[in-house]
C-alpha positions as CSV (number, residue, x, y, z in Angstrom):
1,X,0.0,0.0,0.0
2,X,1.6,3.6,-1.0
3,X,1.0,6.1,1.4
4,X,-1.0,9.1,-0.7
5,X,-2.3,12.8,0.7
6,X,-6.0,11.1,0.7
7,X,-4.6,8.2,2.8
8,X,-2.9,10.6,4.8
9,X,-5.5,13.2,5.6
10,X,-8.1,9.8,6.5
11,X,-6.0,9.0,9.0
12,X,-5.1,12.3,10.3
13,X,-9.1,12.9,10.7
14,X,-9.3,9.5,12.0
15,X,-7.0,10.3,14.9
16,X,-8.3,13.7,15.5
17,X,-11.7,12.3,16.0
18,X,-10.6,9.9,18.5
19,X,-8.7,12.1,20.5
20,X,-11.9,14.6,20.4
21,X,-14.3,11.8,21.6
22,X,-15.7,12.3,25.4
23,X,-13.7,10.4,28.0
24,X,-15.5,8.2,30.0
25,X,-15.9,10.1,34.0
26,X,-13.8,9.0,36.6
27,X,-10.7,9.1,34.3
28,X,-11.3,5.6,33.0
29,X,-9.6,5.2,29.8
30,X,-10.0,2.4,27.7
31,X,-7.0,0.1,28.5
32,X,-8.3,-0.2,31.7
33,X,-10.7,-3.5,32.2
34,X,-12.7,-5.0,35.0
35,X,-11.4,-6.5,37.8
36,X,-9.4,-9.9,37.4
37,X,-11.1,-13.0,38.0
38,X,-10.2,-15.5,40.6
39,X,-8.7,-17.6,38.1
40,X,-7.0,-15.7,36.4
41,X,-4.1,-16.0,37.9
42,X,-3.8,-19.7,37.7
43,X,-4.6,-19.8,34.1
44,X,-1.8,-16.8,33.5
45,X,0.5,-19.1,35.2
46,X,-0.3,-22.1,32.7
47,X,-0.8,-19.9,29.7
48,X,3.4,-18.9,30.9
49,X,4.7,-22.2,31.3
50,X,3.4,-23.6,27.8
51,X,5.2,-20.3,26.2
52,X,8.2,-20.7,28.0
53,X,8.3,-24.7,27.4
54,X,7.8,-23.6,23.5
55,X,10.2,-21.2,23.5
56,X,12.2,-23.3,25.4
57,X,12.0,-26.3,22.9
58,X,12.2,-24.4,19.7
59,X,14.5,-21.6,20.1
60,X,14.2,-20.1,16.8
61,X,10.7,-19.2,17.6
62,X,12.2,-16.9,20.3
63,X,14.4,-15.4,18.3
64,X,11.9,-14.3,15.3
65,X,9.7,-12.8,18.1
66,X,12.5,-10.7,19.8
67,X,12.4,-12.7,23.1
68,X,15.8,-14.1,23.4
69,X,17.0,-11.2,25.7
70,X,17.2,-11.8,29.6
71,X,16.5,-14.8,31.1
72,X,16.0,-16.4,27.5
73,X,19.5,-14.8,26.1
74,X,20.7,-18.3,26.2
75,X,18.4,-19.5,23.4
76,X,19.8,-16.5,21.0
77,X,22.7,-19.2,20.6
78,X,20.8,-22.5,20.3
79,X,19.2,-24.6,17.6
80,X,15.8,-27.2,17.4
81,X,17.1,-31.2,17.5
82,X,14.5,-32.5,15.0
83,X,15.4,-36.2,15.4
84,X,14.0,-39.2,15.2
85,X,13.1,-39.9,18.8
86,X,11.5,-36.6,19.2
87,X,9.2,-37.2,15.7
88,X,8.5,-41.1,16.6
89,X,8.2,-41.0,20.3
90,X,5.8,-42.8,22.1
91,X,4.9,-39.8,24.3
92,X,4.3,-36.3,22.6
93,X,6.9,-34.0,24.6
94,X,3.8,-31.7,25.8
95,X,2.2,-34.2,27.0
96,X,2.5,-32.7,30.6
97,X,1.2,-29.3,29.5
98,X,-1.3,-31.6,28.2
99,X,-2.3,-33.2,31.2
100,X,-2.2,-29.4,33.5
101,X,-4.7,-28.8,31.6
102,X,-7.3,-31.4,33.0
103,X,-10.3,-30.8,35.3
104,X,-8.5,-31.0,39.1
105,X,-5.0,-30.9,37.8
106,X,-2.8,-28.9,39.9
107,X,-0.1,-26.5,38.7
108,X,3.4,-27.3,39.5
């Protein structure tokens, strides 16, 4: 897409209308969202140890997204092992992600 004047003045009109729009009282902006649920927390702790297990098992994915700085610098310098034992194995290697995610399963 080239960027043209009528492109240009749409979205300069498109911001200025935003930033014109009424605020909601109390200083709310829109970022802000209801309370967290009681769960929320559990299931933000799953939803982080199945991203760090992936990163964690394919590397490469961390370094196309940008997140192989701090604690995952380490995996700036490593590779995927696609061998056989990982491709024919009798037990998928998320097969304990699997399994947290089960009714009555506790985290770890």
């Amino acid at each position: 897409m080239t960027l043209d004047r009528r492109h240009l003045l749409t979205a300069a009109a498109a911001t200025g209308f935003i930033a014109a729009a009424p605020k909601p009282p109390g200083g709310a902006h829109m970022g802000a969202g209801p309370a967290a649920a009681p769960g929320d927390a559990a299931i933000n702790r799953y939803f982080d140890t199945v991203s760090d297990y992936i990163l964690s098992t394919s590397p490469e994915n961390a370094t196309g997204l940008g997140l192989d700085t701090g604690k995952r610098a380490a995996l700036n310098s490593r590779s995927t092992r696609a061998s056989g034992v990982l491709v024919s194995g009798a037990t998928p290697p998320n097969s304990g992600l699997l399994n947290a995610m089960q009714p009555g399963a506790r985290a770890e």
